[in-house]
PyMOL commands that place a pseudoatom at each C-alpha (Angstrom):
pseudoatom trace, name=CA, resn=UNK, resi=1, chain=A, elem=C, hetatm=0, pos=[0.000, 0.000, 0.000]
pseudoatom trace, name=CA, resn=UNK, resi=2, chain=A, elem=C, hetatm=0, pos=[2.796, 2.212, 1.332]
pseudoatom trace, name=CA, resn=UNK, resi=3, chain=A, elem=C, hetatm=0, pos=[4.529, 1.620, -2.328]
pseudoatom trace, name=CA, resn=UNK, resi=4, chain=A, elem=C, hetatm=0, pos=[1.627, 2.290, -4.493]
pseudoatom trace, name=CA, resn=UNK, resi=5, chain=A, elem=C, hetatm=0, pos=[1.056, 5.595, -2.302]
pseudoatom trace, name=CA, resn=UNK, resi=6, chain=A, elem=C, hetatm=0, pos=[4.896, 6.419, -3.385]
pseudoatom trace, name=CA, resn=UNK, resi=7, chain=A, elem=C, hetatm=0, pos=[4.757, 5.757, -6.978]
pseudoatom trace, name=CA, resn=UNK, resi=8, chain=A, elem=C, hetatm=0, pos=[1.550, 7.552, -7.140]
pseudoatom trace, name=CA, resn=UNK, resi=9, chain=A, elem=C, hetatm=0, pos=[3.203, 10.833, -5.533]
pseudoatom trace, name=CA, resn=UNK, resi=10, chain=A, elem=C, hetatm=0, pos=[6.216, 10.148, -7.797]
pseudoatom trace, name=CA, resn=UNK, resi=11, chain=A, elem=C, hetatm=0, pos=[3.972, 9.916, -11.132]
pseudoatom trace, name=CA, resn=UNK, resi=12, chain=A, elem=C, hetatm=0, pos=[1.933, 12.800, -9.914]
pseudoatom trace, name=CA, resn=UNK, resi=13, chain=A, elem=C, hetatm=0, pos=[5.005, 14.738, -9.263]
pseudoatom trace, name=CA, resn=UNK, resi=14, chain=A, elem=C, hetatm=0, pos=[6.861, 14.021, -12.172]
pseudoatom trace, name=CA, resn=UNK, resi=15, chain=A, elem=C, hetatm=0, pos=[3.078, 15.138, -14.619]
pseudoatom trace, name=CA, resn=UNK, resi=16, chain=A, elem=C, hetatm=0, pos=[3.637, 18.309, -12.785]
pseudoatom trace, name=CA, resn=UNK, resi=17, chain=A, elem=C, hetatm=0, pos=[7.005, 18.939, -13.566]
pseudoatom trace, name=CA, resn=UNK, resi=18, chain=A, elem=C, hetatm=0, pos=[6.325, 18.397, -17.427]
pseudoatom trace, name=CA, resn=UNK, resi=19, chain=A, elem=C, hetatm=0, pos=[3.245, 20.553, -16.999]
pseudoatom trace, name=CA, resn=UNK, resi=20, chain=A, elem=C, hetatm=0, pos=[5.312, 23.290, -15.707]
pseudoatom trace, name=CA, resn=UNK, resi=21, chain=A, elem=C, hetatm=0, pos=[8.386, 22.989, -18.259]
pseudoatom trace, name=CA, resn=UNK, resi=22, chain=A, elem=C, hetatm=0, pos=[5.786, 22.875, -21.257]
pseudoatom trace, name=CA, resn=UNK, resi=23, chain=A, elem=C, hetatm=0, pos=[3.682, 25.824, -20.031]
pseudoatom trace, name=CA, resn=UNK, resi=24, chain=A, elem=C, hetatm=0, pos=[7.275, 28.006, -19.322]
pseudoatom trace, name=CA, resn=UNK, resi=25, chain=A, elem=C, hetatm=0, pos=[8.298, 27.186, -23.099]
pseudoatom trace, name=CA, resn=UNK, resi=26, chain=A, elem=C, hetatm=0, pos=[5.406, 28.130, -24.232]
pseudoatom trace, name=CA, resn=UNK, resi=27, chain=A, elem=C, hetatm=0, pos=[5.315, 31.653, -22.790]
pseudoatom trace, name=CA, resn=UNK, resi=28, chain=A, elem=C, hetatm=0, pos=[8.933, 31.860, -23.363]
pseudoatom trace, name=CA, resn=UNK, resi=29, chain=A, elem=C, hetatm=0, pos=[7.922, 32.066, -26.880]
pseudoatom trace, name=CA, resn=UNK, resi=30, chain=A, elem=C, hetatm=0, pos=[5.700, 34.872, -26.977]
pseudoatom trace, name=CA, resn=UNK, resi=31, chain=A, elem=C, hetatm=0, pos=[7.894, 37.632, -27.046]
pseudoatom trace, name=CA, resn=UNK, resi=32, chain=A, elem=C, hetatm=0, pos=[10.767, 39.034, -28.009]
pseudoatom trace, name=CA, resn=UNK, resi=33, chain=A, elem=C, hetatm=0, pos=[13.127, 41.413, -27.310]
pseudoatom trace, name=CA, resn=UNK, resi=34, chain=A, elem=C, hetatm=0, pos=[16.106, 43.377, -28.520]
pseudoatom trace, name=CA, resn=UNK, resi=35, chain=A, elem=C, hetatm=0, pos=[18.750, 46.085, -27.402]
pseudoatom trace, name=CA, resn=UNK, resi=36, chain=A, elem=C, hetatm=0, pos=[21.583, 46.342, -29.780]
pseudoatom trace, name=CA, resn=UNK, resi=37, chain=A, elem=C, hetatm=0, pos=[24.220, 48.164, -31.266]
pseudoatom trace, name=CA, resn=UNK, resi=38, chain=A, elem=C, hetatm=0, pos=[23.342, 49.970, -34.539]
pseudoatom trace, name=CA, resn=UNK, resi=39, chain=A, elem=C, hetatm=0, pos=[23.412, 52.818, -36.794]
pseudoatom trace, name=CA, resn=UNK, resi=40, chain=A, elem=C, hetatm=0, pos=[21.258, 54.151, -39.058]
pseudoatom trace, name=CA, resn=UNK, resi=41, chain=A, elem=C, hetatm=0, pos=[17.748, 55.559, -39.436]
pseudoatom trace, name=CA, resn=UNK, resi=42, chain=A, elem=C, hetatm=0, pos=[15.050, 52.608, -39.717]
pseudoatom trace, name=CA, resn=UNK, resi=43, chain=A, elem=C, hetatm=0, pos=[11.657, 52.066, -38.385]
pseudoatom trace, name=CA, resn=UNK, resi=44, chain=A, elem=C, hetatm=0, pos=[9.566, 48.409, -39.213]
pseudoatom trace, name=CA, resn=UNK, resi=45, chain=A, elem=C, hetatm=0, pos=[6.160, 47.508, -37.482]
pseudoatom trace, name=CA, resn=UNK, resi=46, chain=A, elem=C, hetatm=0, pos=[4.868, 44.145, -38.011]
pseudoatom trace, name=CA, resn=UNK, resi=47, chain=A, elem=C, hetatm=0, pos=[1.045, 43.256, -37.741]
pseudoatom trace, name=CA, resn=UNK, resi=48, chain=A, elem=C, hetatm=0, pos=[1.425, 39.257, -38.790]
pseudoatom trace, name=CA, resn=UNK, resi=49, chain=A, elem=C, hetatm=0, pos=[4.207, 38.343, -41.787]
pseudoatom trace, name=CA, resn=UNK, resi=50, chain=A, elem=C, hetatm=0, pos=[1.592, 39.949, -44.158]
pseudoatom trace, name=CA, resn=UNK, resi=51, chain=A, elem=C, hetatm=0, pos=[2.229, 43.700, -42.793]
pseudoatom trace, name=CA, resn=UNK, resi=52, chain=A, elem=C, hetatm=0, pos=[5.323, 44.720, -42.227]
pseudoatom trace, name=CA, resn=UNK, resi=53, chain=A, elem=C, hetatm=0, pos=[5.507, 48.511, -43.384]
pseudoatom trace, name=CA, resn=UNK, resi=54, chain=A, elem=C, hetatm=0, pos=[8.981, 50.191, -43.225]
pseudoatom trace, name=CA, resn=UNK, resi=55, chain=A, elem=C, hetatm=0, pos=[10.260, 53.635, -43.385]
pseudoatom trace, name=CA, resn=UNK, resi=56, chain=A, elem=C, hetatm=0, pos=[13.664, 55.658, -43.324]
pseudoatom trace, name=CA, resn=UNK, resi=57, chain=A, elem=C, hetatm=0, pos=[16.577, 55.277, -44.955]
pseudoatom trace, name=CA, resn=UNK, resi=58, chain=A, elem=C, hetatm=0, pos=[19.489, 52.610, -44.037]
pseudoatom trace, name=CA, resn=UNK, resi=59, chain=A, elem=C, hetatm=0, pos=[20.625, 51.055, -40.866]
pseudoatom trace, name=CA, resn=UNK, resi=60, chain=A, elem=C, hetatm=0, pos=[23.683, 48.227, -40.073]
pseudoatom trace, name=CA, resn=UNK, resi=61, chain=A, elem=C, hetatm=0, pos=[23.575, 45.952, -37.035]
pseudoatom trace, name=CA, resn=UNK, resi=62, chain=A, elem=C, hetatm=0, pos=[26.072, 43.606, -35.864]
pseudoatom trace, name=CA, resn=UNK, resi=63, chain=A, elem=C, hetatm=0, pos=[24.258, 40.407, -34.547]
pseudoatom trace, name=CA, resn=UNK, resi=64, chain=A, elem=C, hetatm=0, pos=[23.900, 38.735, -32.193]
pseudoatom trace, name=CA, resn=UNK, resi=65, chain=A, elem=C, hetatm=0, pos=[27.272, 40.747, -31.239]
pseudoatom trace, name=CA, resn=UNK, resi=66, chain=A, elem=C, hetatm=0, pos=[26.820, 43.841, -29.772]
pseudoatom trace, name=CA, resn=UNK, resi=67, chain=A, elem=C, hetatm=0, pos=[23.297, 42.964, -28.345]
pseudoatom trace, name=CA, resn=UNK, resi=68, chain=A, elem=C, hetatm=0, pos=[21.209, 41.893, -25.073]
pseudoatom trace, name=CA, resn=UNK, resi=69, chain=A, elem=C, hetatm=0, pos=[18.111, 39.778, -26.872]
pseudoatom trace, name=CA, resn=UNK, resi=70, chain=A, elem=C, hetatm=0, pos=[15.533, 37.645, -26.456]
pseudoatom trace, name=CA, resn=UNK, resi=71, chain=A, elem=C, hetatm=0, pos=[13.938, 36.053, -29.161]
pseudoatom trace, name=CA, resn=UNK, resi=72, chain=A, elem=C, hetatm=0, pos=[12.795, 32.546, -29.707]
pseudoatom trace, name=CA, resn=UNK, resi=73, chain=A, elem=C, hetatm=0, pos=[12.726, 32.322, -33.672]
pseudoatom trace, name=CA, resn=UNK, resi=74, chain=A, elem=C, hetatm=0, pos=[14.950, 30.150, -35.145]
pseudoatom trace, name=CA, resn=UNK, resi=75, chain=A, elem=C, hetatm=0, pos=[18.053, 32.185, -36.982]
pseudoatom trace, name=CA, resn=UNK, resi=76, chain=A, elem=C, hetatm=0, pos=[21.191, 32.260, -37.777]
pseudoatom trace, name=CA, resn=UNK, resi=77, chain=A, elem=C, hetatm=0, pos=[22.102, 35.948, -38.009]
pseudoatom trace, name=CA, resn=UNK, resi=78, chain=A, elem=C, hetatm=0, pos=[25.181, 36.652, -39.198]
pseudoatom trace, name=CA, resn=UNK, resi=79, chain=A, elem=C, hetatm=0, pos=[24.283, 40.783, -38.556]
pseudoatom trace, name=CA, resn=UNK, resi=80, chain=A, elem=C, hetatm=0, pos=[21.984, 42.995, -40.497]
pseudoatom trace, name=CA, resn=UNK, resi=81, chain=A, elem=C, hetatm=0, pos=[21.636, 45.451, -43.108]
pseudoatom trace, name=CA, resn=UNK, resi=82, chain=A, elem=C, hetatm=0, pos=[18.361, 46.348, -43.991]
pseudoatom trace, name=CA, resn=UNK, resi=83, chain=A, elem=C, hetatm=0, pos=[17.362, 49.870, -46.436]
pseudoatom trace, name=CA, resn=UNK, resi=84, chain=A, elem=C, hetatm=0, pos=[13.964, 51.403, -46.659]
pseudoatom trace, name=CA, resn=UNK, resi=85, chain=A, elem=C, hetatm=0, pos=[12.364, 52.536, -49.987]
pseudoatom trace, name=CA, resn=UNK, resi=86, chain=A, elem=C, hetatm=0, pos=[10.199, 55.292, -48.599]
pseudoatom trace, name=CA, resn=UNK, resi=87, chain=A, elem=C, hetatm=0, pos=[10.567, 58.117, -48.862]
pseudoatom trace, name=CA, resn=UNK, resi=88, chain=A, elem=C, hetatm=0, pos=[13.800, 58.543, -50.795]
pseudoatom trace, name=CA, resn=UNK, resi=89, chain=A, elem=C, hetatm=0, pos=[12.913, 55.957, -53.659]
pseudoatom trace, name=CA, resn=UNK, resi=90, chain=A, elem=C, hetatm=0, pos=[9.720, 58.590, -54.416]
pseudoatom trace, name=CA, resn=UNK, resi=91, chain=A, elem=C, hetatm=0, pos=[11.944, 60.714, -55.751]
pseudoatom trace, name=CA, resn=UNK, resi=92, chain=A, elem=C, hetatm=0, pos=[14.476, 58.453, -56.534]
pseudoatom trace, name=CA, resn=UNK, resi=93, chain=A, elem=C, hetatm=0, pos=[13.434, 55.529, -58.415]
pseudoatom trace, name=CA, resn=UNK, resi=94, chain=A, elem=C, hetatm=0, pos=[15.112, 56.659, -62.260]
pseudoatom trace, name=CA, resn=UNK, resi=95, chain=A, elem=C, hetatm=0, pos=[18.099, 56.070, -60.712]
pseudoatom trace, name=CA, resn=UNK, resi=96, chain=A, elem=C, hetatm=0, pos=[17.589, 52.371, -58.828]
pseudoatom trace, name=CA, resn=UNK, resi=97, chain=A, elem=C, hetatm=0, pos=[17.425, 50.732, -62.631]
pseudoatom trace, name=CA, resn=UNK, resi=98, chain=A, elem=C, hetatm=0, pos=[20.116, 52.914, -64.294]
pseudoatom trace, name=CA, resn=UNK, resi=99, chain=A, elem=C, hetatm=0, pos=[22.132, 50.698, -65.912]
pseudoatom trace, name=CA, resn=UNK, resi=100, chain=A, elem=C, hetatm=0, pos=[20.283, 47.193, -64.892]
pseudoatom trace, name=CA, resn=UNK, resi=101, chain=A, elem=C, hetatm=0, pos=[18.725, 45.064, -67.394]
pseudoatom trace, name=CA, resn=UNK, resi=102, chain=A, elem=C, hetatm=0, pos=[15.757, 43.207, -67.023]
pseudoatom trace, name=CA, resn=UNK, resi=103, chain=A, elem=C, hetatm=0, pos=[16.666, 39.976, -66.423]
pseudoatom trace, name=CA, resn=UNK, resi=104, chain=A, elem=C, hetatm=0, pos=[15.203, 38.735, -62.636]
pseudoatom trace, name=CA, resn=UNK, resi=105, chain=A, elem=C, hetatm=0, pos=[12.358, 41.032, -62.644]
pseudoatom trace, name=CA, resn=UNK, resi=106, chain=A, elem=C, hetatm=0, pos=[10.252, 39.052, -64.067]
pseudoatom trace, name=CA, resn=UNK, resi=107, chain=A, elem=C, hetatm=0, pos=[6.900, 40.967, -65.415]
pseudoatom trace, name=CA, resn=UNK, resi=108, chain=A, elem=C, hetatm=0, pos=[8.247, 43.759, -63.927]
pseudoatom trace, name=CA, resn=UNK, resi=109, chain=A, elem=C, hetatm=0, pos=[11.165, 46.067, -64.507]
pseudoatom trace, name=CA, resn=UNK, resi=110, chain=A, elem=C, hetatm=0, pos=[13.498, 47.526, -62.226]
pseudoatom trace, name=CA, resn=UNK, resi=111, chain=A, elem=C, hetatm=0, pos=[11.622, 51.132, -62.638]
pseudoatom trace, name=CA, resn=UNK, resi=112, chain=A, elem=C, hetatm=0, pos=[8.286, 50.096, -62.253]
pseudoatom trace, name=CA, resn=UNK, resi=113, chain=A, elem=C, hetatm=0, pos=[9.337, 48.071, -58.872]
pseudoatom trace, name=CA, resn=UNK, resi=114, chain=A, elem=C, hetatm=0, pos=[11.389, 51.298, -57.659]
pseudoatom trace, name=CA, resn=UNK, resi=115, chain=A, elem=C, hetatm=0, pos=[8.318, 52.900, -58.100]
pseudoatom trace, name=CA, resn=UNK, resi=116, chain=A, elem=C, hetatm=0, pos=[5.853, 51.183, -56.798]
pseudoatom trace, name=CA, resn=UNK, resi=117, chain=A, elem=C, hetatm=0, pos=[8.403, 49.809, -53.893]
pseudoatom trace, name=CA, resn=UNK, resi=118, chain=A, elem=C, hetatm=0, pos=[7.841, 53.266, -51.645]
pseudoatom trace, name=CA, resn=UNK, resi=119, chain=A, elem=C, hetatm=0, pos=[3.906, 52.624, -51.577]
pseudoatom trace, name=CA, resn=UNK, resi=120, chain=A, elem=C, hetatm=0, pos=[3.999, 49.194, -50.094]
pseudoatom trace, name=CA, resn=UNK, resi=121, chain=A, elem=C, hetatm=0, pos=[6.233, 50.522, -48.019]
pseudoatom trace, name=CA, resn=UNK, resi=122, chain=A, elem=C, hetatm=0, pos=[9.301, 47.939, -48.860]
pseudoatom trace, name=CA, resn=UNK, resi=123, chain=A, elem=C, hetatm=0, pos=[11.812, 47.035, -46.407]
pseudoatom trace, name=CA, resn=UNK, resi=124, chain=A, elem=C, hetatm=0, pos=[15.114, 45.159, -47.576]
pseudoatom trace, name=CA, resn=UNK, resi=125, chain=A, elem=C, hetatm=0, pos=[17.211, 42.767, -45.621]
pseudoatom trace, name=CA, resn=UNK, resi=126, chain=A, elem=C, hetatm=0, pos=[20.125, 43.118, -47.723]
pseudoatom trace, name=CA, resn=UNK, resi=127, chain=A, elem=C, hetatm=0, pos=[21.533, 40.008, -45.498]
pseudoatom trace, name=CA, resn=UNK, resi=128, chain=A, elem=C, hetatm=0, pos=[19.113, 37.719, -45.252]
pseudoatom trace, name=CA, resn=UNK, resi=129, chain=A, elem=C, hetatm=0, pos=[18.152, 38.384, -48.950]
pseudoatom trace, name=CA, resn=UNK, resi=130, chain=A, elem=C, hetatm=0, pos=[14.244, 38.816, -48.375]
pseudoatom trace, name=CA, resn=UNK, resi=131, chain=A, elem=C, hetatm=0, pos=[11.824, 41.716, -48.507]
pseudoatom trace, name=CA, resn=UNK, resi=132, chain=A, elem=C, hetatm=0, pos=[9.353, 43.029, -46.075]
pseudoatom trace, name=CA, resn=UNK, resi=133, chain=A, elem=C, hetatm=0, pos=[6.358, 45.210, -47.144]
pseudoatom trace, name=CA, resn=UNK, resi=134, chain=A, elem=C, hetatm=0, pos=[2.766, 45.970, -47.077]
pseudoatom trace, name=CA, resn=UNK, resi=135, chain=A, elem=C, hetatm=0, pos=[1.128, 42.468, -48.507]
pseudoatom trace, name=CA, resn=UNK, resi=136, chain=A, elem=C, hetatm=0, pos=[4.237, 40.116, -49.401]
pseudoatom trace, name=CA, resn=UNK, resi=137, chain=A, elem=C, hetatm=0, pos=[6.031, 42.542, -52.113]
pseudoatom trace, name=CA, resn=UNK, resi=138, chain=A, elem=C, hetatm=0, pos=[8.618, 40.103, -52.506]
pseudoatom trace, name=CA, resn=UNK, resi=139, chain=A, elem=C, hetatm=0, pos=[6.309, 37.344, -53.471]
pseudoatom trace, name=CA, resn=UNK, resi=140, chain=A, elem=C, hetatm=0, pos=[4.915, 39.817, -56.344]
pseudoatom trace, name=CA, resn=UNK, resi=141, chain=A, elem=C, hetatm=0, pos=[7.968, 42.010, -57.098]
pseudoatom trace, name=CA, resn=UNK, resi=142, chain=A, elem=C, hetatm=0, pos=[11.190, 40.284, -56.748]
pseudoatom trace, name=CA, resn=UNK, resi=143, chain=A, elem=C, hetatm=0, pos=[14.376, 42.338, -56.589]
pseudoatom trace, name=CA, resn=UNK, resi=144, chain=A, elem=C, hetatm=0, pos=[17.496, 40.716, -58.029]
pseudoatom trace, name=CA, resn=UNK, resi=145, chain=A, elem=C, hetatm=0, pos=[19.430, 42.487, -56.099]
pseudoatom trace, name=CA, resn=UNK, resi=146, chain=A, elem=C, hetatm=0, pos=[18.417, 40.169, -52.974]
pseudoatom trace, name=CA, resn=UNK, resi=147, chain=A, elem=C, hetatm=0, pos=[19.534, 36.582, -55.123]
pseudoatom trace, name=CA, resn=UNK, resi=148, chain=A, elem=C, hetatm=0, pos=[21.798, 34.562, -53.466]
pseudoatom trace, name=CA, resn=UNK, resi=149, chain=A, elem=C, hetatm=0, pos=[25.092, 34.305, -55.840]
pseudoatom trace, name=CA, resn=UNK, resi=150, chain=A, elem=C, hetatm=0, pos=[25.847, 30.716, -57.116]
pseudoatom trace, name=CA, resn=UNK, resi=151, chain=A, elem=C, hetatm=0, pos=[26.707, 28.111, -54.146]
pseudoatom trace, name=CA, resn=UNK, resi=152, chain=A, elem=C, hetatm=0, pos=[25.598, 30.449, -51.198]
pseudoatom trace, name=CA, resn=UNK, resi=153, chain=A, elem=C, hetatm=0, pos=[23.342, 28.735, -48.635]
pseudoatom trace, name=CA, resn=UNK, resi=154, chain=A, elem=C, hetatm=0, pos=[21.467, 30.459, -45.778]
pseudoatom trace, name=CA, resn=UNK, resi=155, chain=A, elem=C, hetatm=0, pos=[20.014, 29.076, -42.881]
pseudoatom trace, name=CA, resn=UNK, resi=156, chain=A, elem=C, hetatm=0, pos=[16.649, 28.130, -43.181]
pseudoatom trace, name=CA, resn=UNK, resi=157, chain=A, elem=C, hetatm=0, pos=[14.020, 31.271, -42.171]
pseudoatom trace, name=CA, resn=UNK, resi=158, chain=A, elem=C, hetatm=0, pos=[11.284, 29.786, -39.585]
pseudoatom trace, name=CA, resn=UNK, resi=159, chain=A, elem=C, hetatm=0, pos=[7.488, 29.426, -41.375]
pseudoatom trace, name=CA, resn=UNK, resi=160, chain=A, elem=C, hetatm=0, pos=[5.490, 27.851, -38.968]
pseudoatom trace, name=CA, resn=UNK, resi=161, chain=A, elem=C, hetatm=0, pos=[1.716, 28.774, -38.262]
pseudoatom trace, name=CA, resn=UNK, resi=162, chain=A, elem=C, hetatm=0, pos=[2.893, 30.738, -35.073]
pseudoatom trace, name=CA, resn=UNK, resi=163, chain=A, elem=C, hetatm=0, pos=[5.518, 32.760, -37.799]
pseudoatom trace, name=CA, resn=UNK, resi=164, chain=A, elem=C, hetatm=0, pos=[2.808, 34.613, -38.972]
pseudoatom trace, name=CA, resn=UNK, resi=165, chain=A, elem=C, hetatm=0, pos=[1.864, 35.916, -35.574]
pseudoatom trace, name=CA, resn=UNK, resi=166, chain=A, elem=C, hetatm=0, pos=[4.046, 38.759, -34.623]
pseudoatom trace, name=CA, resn=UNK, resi=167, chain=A, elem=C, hetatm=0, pos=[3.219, 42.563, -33.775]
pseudoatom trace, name=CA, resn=UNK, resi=168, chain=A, elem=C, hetatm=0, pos=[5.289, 44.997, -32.980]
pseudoatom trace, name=CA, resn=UNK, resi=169, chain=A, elem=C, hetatm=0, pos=[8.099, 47.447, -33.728]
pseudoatom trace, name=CA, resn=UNK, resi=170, chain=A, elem=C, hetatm=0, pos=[11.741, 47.410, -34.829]
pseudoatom trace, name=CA, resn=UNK, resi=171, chain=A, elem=C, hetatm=0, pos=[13.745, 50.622, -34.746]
pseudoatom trace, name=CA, resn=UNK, resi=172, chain=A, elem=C, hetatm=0, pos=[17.226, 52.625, -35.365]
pseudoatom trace, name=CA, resn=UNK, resi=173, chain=A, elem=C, hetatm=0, pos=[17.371, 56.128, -34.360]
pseudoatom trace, name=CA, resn=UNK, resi=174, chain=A, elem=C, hetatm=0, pos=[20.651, 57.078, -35.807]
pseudoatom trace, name=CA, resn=UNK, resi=175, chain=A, elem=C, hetatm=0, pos=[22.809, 54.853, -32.595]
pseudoatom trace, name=CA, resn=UNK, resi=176, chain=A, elem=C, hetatm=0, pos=[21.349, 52.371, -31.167]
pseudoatom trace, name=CA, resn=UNK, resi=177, chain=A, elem=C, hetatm=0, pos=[18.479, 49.651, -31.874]
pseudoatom trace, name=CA, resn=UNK, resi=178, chain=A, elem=C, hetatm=0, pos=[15.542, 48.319, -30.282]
pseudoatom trace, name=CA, resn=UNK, resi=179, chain=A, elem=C, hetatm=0, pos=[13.023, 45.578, -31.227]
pseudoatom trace, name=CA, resn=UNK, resi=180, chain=A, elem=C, hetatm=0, pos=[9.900, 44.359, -29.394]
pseudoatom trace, name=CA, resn=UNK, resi=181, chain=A, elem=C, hetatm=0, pos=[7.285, 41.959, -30.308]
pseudoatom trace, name=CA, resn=UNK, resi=182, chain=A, elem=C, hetatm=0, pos=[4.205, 39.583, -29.332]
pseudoatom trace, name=CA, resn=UNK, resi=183, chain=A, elem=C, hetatm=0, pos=[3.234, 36.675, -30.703]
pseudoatom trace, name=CA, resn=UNK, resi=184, chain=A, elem=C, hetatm=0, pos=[-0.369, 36.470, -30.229]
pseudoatom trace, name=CA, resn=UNK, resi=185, chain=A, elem=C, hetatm=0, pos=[-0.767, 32.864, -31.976]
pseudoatom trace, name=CA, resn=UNK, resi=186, chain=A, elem=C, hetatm=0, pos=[1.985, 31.448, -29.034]
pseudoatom trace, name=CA, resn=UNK, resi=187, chain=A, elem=C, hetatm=0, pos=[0.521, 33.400, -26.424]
pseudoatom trace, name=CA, resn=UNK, resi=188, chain=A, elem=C, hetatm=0, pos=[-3.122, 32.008, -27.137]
pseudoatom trace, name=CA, resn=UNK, resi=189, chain=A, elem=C, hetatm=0, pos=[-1.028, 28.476, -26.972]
pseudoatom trace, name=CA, resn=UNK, resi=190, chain=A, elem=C, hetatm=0, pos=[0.534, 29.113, -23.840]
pseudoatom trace, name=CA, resn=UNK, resi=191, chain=A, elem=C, hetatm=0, pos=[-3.228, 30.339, -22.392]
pseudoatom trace, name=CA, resn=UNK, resi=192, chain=A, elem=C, hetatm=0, pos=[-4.671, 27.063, -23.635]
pseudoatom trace, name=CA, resn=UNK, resi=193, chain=A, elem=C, hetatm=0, pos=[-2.157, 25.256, -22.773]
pseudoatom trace, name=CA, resn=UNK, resi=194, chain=A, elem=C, hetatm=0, pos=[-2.819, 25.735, -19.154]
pseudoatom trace, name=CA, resn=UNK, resi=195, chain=A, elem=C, hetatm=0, pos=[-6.110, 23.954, -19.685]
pseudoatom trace, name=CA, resn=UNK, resi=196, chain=A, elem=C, hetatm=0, pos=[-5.110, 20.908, -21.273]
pseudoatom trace, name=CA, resn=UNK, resi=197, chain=A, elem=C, hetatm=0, pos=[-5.416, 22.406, -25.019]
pseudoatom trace, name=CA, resn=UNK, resi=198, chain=A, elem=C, hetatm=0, pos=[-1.933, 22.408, -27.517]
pseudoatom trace, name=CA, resn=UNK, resi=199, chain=A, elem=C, hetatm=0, pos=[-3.155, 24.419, -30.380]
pseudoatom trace, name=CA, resn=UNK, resi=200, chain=A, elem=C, hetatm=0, pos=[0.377, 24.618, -31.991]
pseudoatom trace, name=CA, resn=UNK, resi=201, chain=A, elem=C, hetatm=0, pos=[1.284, 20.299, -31.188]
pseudoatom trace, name=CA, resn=UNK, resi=202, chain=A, elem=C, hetatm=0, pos=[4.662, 22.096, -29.796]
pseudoatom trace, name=CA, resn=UNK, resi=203, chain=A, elem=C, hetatm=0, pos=[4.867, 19.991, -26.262]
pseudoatom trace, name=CA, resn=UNK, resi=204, chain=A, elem=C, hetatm=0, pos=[7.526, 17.520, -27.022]
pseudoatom trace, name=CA, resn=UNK, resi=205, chain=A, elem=C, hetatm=0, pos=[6.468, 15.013, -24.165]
pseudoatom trace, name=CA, resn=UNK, resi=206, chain=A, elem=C, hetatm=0, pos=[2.862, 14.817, -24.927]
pseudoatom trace, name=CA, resn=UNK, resi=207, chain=A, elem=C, hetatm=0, pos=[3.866, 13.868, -28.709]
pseudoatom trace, name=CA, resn=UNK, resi=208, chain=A, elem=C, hetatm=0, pos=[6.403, 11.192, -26.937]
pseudoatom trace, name=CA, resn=UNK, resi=209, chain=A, elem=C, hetatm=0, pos=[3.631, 9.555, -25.472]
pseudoatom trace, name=CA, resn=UNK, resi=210, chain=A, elem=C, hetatm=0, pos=[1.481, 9.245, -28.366]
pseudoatom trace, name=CA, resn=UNK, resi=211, chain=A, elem=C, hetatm=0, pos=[0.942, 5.956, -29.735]
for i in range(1, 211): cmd.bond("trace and resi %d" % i, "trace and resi %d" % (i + 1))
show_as sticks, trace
zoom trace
């Protein structure tokens, strides 16, 4: 009797612990945070992967040197450089194609995406080779520029459900950057998860135990 009363405790215990390690990686990965080192003048706000407006002009961050962050996504940053195509491109776009053919641009040319590129409010991670915008522009307007040359390999970008959940803001004021964000998708997984639910099929032990 006096076993059965131990291995119940120890069972009971050990359901707890997992509980508890699940439900602090879970809230773990709602946010994120950022205080770095960087120059420039660059301001991004995300509302989900689909809106991600940017302004300025140019900023350069050394990463994950030179910074005090939190932030669960999978990367492998090897620093950033990231240029903004409003507002100078409104005046400026005759001179982004000068000289480029059209090869790359598909439908497009490299005018008519300099133009249009300040409106959706383009954002380009010059680093990462990808754009950011109003409405995916880089699915719709590629820019050559951003091609990775023959034999280079990145590491993978993250593009799970809860990817597409972020808000909030990214910003260089001249020196110094700071990033902040919530992930409402994780955060309604860690709520549920404290009631039994795992929207996102992230806890590792409950898939373990699955036949």
């Amino acid at each position: 009797m006096i076993r059965l009363v131990l291995l119940s405790c120890c069972i009971g215990l050990t359901t707890g612990c997992t509980f508890v390690e699940n439900r602090g990686r879970d809230f773990a990965q709602v946010v994120r945070a950022r205080l770095a080192f960087g120059v420039g003048l660059y301001v991004e706000a995300e509302a989900s992967s689909a809106l991600r407006p940017a302004i300025g002009l140019a900023d350069a961050t050394l990463a994950p040197k030179l910074s005090i962050e939190h932030d669960p996504r999978a990367s492998g940053r090897r620093g950033e450089v990231r240029t903004a195509a409003f507002p100078w491109l409104l005046i400026g776009w005759p001179l982004y194609g000068y000289g480029e053919g059209r090869e790359g641009y598909g439908d497009t040319s490299p005018y008519l995406r300099a133009f249009v590129a300040p409106f959706v409010l383009a954002g380009q991670y010059h680093v990462e080779h990808h754009t950011v915008g109003l409405f995916y522009p880089e699915q719709w307007m590629p820019n050559p520029r951003l091609e990775l040359d023959e034999g280079e390999a990145l590491p993978p970008r993250a593009d799970g459900v809860s990817d597409h959940g972020w808000f909030g803001v990214s910003a260089t004021i001249l020196v110094g950057r700071i990033d902040f964000g919530i992930n409402l998708i994780e955060l309604a997984d860690a709520i549920t998860g404290c009631v039994g639910l795992d929207l996102l099929s992230d806890d590792p032990v409950a898939h373990s135990e699955a036949p």
